[in-house]
VOGU-3710 file (C-alpha; in Angstrom, 3 decimals, decimal comma):
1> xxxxxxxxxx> 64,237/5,939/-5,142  60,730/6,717/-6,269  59,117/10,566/-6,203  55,627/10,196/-4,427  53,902/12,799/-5,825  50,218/13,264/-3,944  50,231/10,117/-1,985  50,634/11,657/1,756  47,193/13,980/0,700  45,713/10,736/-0,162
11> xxxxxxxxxx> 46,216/9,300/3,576  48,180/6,068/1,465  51,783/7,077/3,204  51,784/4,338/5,724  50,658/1,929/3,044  53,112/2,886/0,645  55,664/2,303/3,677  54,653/-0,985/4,331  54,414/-2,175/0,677  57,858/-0,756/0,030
21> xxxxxxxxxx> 59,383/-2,451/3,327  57,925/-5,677/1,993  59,654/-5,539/-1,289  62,905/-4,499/0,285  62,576/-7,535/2,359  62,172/-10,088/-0,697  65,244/-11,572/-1,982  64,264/-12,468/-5,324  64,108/-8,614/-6,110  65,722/-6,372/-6,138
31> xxxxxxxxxx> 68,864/-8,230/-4,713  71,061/-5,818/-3,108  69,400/-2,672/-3,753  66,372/-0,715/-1,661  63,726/1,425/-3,026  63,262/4,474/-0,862  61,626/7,192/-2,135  60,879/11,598/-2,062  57,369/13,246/-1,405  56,014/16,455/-2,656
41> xxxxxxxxxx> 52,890/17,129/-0,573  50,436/20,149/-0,575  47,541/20,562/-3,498  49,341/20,419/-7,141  49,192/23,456/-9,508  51,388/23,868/-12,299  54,330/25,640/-10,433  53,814/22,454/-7,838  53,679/19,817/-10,471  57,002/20,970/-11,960
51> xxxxxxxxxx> 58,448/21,278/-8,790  57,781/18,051/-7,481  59,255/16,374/-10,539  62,220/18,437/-10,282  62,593/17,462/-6,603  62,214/14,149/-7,609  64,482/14,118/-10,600  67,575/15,905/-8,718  66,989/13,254/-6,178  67,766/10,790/-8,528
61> xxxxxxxxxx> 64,083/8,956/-8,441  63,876/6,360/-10,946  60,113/7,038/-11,649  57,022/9,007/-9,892  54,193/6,987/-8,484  50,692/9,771/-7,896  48,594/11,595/-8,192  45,731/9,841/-7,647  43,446/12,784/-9,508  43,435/13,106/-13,377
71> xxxxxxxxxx> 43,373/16,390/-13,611  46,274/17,208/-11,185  48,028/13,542/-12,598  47,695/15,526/-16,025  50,154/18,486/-14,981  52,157/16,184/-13,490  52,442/14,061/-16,634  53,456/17,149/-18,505  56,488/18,327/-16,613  57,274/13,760/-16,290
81> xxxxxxxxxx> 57,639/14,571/-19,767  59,427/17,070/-20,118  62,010/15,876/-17,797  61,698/12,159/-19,810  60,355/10,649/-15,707  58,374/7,828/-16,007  55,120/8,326/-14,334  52,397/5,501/-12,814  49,844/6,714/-11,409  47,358/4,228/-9,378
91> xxxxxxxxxx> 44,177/6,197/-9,679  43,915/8,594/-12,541  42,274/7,234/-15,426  41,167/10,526/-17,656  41,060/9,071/-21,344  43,473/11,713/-22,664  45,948/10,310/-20,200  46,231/7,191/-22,806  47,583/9,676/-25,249  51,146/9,314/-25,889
101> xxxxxxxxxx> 51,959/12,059/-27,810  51,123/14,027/-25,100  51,924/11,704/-22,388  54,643/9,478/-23,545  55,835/8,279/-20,071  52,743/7,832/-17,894  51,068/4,797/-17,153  47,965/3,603/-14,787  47,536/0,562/-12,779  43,799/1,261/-12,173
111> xxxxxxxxxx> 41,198/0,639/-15,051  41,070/3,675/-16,892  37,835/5,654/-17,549  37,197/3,869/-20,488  37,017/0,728/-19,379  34,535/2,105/-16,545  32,280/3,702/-19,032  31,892/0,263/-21,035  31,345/-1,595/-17,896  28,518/0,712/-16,768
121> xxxxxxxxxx> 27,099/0,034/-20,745  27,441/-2,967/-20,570  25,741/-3,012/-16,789  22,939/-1,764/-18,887  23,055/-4,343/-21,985  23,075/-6,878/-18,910  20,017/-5,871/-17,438  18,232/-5,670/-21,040  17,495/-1,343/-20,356  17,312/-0,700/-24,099
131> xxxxxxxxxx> 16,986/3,130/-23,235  19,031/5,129/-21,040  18,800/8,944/-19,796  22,662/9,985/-19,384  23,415/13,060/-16,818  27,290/14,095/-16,686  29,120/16,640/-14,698  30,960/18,951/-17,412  34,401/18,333/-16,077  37,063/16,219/-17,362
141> xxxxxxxxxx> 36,199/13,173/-15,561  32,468/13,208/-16,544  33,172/14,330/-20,457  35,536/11,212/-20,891  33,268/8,628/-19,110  30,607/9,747/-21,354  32,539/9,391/-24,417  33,546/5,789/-23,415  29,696/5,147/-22,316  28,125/6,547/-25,749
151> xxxxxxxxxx> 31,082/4,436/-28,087  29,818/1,432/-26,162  25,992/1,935/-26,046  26,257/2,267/-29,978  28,133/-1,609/-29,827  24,622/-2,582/-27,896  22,186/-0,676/-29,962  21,547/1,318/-26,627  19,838/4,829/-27,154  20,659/7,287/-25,459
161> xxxxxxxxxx> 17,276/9,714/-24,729  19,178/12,458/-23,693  23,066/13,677/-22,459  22,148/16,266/-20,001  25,435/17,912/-18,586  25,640/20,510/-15,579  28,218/22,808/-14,284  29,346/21,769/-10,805  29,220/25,842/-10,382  26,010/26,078/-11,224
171> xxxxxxxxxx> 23,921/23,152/-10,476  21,162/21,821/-12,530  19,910/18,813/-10,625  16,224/19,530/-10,852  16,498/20,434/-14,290  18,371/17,461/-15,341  15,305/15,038/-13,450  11,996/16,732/-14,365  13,586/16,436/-17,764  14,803/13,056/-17,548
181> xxxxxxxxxx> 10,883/12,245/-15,889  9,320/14,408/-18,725  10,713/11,790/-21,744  9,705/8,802/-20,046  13,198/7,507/-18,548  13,332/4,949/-16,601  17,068/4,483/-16,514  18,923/7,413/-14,912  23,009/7,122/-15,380  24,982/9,976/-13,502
191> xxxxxxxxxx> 28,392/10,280/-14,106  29,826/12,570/-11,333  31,421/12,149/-8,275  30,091/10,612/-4,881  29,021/13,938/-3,753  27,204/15,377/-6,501  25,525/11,908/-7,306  24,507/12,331/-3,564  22,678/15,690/-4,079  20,806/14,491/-7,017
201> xxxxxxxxxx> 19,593/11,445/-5,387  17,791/13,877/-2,529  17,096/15,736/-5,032  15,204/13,037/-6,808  13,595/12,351/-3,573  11,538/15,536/-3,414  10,492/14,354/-6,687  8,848/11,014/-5,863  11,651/9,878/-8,457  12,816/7,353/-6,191
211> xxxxxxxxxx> 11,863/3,813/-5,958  10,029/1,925/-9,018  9,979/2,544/-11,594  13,215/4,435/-11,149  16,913/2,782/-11,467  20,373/5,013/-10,861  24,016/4,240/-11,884  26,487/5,804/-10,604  30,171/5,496/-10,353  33,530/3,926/-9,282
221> xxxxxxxxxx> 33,638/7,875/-7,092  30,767/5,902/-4,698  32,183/4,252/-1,648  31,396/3,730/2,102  31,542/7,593/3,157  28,027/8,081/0,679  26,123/6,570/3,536  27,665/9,742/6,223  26,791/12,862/6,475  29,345/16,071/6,430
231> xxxxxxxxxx> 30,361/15,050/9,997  31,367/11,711/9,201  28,387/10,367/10,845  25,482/7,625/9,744  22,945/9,593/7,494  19,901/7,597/8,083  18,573/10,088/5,382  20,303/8,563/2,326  20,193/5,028/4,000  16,574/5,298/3,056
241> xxxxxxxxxx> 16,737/6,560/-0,567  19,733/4,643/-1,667  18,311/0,809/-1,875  18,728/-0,210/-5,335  21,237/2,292/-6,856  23,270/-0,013/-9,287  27,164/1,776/-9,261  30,853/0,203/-11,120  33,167/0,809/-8,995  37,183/-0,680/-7,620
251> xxxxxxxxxx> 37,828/-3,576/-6,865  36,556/-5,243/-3,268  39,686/-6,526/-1,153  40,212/-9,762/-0,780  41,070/-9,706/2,935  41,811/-13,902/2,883  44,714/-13,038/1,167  48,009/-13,750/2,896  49,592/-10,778/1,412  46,598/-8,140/2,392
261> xxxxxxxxxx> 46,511/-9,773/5,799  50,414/-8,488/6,490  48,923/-4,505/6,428  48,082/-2,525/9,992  44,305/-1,559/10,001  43,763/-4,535/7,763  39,767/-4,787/7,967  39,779/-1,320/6,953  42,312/-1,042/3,587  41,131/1,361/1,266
271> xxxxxxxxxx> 40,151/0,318/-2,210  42,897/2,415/-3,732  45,871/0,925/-2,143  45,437/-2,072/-4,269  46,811/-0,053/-7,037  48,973/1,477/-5,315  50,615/-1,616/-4,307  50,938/-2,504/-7,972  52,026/0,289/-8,951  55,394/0,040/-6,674
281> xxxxxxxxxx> 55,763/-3,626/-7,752  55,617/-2,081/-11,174  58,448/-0,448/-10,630  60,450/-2,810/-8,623  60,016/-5,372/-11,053  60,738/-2,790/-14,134  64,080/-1,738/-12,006  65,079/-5,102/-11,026  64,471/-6,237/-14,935  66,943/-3,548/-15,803
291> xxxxxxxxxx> 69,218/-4,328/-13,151  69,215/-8,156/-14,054  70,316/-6,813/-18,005  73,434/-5,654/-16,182  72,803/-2,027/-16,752  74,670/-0,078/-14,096  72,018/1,812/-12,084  74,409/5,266/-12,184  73,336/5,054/-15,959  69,732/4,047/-15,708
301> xxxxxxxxxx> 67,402/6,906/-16,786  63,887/7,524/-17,787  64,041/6,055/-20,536  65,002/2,682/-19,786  62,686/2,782/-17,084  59,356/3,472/-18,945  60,623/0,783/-21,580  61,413/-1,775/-18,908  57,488/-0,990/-17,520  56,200/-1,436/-21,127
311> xxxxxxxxxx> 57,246/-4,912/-20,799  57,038/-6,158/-17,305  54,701/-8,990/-16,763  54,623/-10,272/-13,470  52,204/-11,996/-10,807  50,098/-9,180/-8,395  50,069/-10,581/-5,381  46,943/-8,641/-4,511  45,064/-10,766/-7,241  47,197/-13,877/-7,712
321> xxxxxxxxxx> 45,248/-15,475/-9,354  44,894/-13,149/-12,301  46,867/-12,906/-15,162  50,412/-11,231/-15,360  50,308/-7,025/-14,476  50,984/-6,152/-18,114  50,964/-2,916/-19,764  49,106/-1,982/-23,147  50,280/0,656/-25,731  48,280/3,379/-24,398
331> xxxxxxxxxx> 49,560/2,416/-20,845  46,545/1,113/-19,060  46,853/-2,200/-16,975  46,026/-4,933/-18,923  42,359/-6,793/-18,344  40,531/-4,759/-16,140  38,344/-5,725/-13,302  35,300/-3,665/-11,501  33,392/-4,679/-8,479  29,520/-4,221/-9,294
341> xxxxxxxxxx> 27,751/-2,795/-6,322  24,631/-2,887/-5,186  23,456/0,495/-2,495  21,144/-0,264/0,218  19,984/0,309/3,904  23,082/-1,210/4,893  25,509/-0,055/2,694  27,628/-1,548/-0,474  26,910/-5,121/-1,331  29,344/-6,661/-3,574
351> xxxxxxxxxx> 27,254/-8,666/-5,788  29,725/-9,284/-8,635  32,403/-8,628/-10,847  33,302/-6,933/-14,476  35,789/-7,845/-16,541  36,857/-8,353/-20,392  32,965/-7,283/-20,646  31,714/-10,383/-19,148  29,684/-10,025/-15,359  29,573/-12,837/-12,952
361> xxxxxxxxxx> 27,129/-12,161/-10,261  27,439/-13,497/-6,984  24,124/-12,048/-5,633  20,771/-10,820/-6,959  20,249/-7,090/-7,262  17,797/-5,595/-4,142  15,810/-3,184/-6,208  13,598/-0,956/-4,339  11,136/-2,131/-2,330  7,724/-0,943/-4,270
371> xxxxxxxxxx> 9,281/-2,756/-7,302  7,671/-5,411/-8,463  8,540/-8,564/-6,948  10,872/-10,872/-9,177  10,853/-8,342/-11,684  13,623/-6,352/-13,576  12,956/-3,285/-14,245  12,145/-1,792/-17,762  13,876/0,994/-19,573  11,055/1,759/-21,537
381> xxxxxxxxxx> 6,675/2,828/-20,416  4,750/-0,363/-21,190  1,792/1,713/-22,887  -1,195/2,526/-21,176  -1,957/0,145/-18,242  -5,574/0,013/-17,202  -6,610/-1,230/-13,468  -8,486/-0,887/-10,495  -7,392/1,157/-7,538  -8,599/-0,256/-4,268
391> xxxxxxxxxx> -7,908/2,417/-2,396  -9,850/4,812/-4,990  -12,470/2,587/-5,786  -12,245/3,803/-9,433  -11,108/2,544/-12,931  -8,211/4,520/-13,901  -5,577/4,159/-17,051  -1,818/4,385/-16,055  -0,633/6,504/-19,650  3,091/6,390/-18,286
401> xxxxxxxxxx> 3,014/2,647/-18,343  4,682/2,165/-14,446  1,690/0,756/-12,737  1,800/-2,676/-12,459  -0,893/-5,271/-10,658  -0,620/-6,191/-7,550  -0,717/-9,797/-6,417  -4,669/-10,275/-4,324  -1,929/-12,395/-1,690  -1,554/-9,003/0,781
411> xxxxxxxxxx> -3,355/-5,484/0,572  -3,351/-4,904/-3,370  -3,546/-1,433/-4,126  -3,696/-2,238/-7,965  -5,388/-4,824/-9,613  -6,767/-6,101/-12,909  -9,316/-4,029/-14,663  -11,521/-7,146/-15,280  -11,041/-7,498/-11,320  -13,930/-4,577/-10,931
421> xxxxxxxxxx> -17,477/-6,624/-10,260  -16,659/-10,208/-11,293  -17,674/-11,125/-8,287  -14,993/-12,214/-6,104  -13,528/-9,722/-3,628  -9,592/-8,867/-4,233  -9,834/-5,953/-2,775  -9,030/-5,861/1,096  -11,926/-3,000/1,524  -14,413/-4,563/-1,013
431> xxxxxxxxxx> -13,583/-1,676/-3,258  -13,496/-3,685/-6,096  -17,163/-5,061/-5,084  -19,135/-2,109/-4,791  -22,914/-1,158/-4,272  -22,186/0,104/-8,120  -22,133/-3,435/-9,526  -24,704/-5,629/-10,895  -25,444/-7,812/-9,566  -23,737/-6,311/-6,461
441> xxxxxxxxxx> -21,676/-8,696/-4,286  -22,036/-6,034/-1,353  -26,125/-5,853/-1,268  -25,761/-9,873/-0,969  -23,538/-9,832/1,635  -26,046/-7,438/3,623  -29,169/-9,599/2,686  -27,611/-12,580/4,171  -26,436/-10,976/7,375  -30,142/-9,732/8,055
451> xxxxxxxxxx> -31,155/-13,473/7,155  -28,509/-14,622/9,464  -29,710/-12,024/12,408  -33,343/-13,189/12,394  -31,861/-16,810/12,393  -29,922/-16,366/15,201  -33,330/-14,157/17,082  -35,134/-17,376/16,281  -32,747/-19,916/17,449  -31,762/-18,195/20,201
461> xxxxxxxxxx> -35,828/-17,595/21,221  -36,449/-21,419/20,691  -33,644/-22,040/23,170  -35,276/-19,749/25,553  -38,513/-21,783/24,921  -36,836/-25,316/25,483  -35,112/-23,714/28,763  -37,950/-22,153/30,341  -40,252/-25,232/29,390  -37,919/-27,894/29,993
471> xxxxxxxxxx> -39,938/-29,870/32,354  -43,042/-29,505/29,805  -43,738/-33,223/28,458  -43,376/-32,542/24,969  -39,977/-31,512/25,460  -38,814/-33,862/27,607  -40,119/-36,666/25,371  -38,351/-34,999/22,059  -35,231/-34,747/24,520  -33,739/-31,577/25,660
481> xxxxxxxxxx> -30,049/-32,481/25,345  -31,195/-33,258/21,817  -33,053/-29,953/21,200  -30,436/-27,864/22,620  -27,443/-29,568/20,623  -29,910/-28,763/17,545  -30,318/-25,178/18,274  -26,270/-24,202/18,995  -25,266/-26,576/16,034  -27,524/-24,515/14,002
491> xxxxxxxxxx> -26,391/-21,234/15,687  -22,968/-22,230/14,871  -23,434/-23,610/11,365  -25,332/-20,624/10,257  -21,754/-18,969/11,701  -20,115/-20,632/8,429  -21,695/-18,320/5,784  -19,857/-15,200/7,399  -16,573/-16,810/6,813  -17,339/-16,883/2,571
501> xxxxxxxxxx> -17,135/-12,977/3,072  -15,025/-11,419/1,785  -11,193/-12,165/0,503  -10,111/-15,807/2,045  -6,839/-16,497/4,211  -5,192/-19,433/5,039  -6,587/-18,912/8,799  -9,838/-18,522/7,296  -9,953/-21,556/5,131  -8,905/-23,998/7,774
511> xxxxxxxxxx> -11,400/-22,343/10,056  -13,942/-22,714/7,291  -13,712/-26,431/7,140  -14,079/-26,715/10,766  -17,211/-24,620/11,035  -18,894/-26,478/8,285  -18,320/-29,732/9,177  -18,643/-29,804/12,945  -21,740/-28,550/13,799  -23,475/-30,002/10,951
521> xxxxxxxxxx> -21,757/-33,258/12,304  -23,112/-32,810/15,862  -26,629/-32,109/13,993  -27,074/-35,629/12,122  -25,199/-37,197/14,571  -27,865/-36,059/17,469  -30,530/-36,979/15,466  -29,584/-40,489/14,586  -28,477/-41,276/18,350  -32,374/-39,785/19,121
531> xxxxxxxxxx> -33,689/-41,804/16,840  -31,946/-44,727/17,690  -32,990/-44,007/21,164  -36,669/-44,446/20,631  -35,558/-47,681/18,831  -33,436/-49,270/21,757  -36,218/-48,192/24,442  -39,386/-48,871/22,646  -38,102/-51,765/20,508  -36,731/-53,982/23,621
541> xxxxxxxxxx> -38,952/-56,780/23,612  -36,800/-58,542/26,758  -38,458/-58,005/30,091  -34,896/-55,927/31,128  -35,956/-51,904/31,491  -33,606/-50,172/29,135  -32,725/-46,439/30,438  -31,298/-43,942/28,178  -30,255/-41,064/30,013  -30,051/-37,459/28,292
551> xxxxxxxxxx> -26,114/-37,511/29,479  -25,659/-40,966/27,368  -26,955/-38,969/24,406  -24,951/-36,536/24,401  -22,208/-39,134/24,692  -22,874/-40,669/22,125  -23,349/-37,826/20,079  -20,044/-36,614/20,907  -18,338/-40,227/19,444  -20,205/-40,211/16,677
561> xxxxxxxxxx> -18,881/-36,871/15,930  -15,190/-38,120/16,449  -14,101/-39,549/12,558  -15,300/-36,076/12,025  -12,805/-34,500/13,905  -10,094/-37,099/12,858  -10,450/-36,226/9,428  -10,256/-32,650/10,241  -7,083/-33,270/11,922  -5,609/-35,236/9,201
571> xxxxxxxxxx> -6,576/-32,284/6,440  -5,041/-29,627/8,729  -2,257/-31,391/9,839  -0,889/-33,289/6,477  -2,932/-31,129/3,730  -3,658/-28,025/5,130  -6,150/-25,891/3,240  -4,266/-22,598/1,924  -5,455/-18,919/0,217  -3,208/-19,717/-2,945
581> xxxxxxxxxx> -3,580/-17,481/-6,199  -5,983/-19,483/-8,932  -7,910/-18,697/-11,700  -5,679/-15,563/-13,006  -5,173/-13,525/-9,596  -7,852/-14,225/-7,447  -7,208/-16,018/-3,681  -8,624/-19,318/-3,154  -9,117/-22,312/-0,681  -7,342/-24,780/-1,563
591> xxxxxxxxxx> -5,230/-28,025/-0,754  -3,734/-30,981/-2,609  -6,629/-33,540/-1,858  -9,338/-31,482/-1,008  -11,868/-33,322/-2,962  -10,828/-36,699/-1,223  -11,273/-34,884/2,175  -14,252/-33,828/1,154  -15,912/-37,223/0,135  -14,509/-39,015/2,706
601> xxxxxxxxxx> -16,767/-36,481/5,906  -19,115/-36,284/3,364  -19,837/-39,641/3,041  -19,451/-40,252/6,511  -22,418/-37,777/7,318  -24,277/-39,718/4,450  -23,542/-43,261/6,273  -25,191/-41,450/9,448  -28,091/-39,811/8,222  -28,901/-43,563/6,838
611> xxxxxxxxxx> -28,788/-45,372/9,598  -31,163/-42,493/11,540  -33,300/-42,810/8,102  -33,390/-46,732/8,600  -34,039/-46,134/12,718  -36,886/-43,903/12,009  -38,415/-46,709/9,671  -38,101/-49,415/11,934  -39,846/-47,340/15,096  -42,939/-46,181/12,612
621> xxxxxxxxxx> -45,270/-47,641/14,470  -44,026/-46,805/17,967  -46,534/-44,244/20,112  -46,692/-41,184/18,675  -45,190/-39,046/21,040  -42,007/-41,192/19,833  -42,609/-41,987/16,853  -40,887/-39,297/14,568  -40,573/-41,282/11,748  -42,377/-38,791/9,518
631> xxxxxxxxxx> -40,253/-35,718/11,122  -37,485/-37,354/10,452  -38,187/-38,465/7,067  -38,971/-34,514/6,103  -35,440/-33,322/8,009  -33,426/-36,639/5,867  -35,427/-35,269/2,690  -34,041/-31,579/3,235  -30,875/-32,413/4,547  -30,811/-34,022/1,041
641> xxxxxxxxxx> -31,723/-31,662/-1,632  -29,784/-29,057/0,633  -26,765/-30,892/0,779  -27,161/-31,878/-3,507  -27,448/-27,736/-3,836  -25,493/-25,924/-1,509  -21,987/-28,715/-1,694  -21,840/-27,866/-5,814  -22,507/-24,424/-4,955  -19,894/-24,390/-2,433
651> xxxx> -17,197/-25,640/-4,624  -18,090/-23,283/-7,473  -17,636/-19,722/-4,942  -14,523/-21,517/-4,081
//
């Protein structure tokens, strides 16, 4: 029989149950014999400690599996000793535990504290965080992880800013952070239980020490109840803080395993009883090993027990794919393994493994969400950072070194110092683009909306005109259909300057191209099919009346206008124009064959306005109420030195 010392308080009873019915059930051990085993229950003081090893010891237990706690596994240990019981725990892991002068008969199936304070240095030697602010509770779980953290920092070239330590009877948690903020840390690693890591995370909170540029570590204490409040319920409170918090802690279970998948409550194992499983196939195999030498079991002892355990090697069926359960000299399982964790909204994510000092990472880490995107974060201040605050307005220098620039693709709150008056808006609210600059992007953007406003009085007063006077016989020989299309592709075009306002979007841009190119399409393309009106009616020299209704020119306005609107298609459809980050960080229009686009409705517009230059030429000498060869020379000539100035100047604000 085995003594199960601190199991039942653990809630592991029905696990250690079933594990023990399955080994009594396998043949190949144990042939013959049963394990059963004795319980002392309660909280363990001295007097209880003793007692429950002399319960187990006149019960004729082979060996004691528990506590789980070092400190109560400790006193245990002691009276194991004294009574020459072999002890495995399968959760205490206090350093001093490996010392076998004091504890010549225990042993641990979980990684020890040692091994958990190199994993969380190395966690940090991963992550390149060349400096580290340590905070431990004074207790001694927290003292031995920090010796086994500082050894292996000094194997990195870690430093260590500061060991702060604080009484769990007299807290320190705001002490501990405005210190830790006060030398520039960056790194914060808390060795303490769930609980107390818990309090200094809120804690933190009222600090603005959480989030960027901020990282915690915690450890293996962290589990599934840090996301509940005292009630057992959801704390939506932590939820919120917690994304980002990096912790070492057991093992995940590997619930495809054939052997987990035999346990009751099987989607809810707890991470313990995967050492406690081992350690009762410790002993079965250490029992059955003596048993197998032909030692009578009336004369096996403590003694041949913890030598049999020193060297069992067998296969854990929890992790079969590991190497053999072995025992070292100090009486730690052989080769280690920690689940790296990753806290947020949601709860743990397993995102890899420790072991041997080597990670393998399954997932990337969610940091924060005001870190910077794709970006590890830094142990160490950067130096003074100087930007631009759009929401400010101002310069400002960033002496802590945390600020770092936002990308112009969003609502940047800071950007490049150079950013301020280079004209080109990366600020959402023009910040950046003040009345304070010289020249001042903002003062141009108001002089060409009051251009734009008498524009639009103008056009929209010669559209009254041509309206009111439609039947006048100037008009109708110009063409009203013609004038009209004139005036709202004008209206329209004039529209397009609005939309260089400003930061671009991808909406924008598209829209851009449309605005441009359409109504400046409809313009020429009106004009040529007037002129080449005139032409058809007054150059017919056949004694057939031509007609040439206003509704046919707008027709044919309307197909002239269509490769326009083909091409437009094909650039939104196959080569969409985008707001992509160019020229350092600043947003521009953009798309893979933009400049083909652009020749190919450019030229098209050309082709037009020739053949209306060519039309207006060959009907020269028509009447003169028709005859607008002059006109249209004058409106070819501007369209051309506007169009050989404002394309270049186009592609340049781009």
């Amino acid at each position: 029989s085995l003594g199960l010392v601190g199991v039942d308080t653990d809630g592991l009873m029905p696990f250690a149950t079933q594990v023990l019915d399955i080994i009594n059930k396998n043949v190949s051990l144990l042939p013959d014999y049963d394990l059963g085993f004795v319980t002392s229950s309660g909280s363990i003081t001295n007097r209880q400690s003793n007692n429950g090893v002399i319960m187990a010891v006149k019960s004729g237990a082979a060996g004691i599996v528990g506590p789980s706690n070092s400190s109560q596994a400790k006193l245990v240990a002691v009276s194991a000793g004294d009574f020459n019981t072999t002890m495995i725990s399968y959760y205490a892991g206090a350093p001093e535990l490996s010392d076998k002068s004091i504890y010549p008969n225990f042993f641990s199936t979980s990684p020890s504290d040692i091994a958990q304070g190199q994993a969380l240095a190395d966690l940090c030697q991963h992550f390149g965080w060349s400096d580290v602010y340590l905070i431990s509770e004074n207790t001694d779980y927290g003292l031995g992880l920090t010796s086994s953290f500082i050894d292996r920092t000094k194997r990195h070239n870690i430093n260590i800013i500061e060991v702060f330590f604080i009484s769990l009877t007299l807290t320190r948690y705001e002490d501990a952070l405005l210190e830790a903020r006060d030398q520039g840390a960056r790194i914060i690693v808390i060795l303490s239980s769930m609980y107390v890591f818990k309090d200094f995370i809120r804690a933190a909170n009222r600090f603005n020490m959480i989030g960027y540029p901020y990282v915690y570590i915690g450890t293996h204490t962290i589990n599934k109840d840090f996301f509940k409040d005292s009630n057992g319920k959801p704390d939506s409170s932590i939820s919120e803080l917690s994304q980002g918090i990096l912790t070492i802690g057991d093992r995940a279970v590997d619930y495809s395993n054939p052997f987990v998948k035999q346990f009751d409550n099987v989607t809810e194992l707890p991470l313990s009883f995967q050492y406690l499983s081992t350690t009762l196939y410790s002993y079965a195999n250490a029992i059955d090993r003596l048993i197998r030498a032909k030692l009578p079991v009336s004369q096996i002892n403590g003694s041949h027990v913890t030598e049999a355990v020193k060297t069992i090697s067998f296969v854990d069926l929890i992790w079969p794919k590991d190497p053999p359960v072995k025992f070292d000299s100090s009486g730690n399982k052989i080769e280690p393994h920690f689940t790296v964790y990753n806290l947020n909204k949601t709860g743990l994510m397993n995102i890899g493994t420790w072991h041997n000092g080597t990670f393998e990472f399954t997932k990337s880490v969610l940091w924060p969400v005001d870190f910077p995107q794709n970006k590890i974060p830094v142990s160490t201040p950067r130096g003074t950072v100087l930007y631009f605050d759009c929401v400010d307005g101002k310069q400002k220098n960033d002496t802590r070194g945390i600020i770092y620039y936002d990308s112009v693709d969003g609502d940047p709150e800071h950007i490049e110092s150079d950013s301020d008056c280079d004209g080109i808006v990366d600020c959402n609210n023009f910040s950046d683009e003040n009345f304070d600059c010289e020249p001042s992007l903002a003062i141009g953007y108001i002089i060409t909306s009051i251009i734009a406003f008498f524009a639009y009085l103008y056009l929209i007063f010669c559209l009254f005109v041509i309206l009111y006077f439609r039947k006048a016989a100037r008009i109708r020989t110009v063409g009203v259909t013609f004038l009209i299309i004139s005036c709202l592709s004008c209206i329209v075009g004039i529209s397009a300057m609005f939309t260089y306002i400003g930061k671009p979007s991808s909406g924008l841009c598209v829209f851009r191209a449309w605005i441009l190119c359409v109504p400046s399409g409809l313009l020429i393309g009106a004009l040529a099919v007037r002129q080449f009106r005139v032409w058809k009616v007054y150059g017919n020299k056949s004694i057939t009346a031509i007609t040439f209704t206003e509704f046919k020119l707008f027709l044919l306005t309307l197909i002239l206008e269509i490769p326009d609107v083909i091409l437009l298609i094909c650039w939104t459809v196959f080569d969409q124009l985008k707001a992509e980050v160019h020229d350092g960080n600043h947003l521009i229009c953009s798309s893979d064959y933009e400049i083909v686009f652009y020749v190919l409705i450019l030229s098209y517009k050309a082709f037009v306005s020739l053949i209306s230059c060519l039309l207006a030429v060959l009907s020269r000498n028509y009447p003169g109420a028709f005859s607008d060869a002059k006109l249209i020379g004058f409106a070819l000539y501007n369209e051309s030195i506007v169009g050989a100035i404002l394309i270049p100047i186009i592609f340049v604000l781009n």
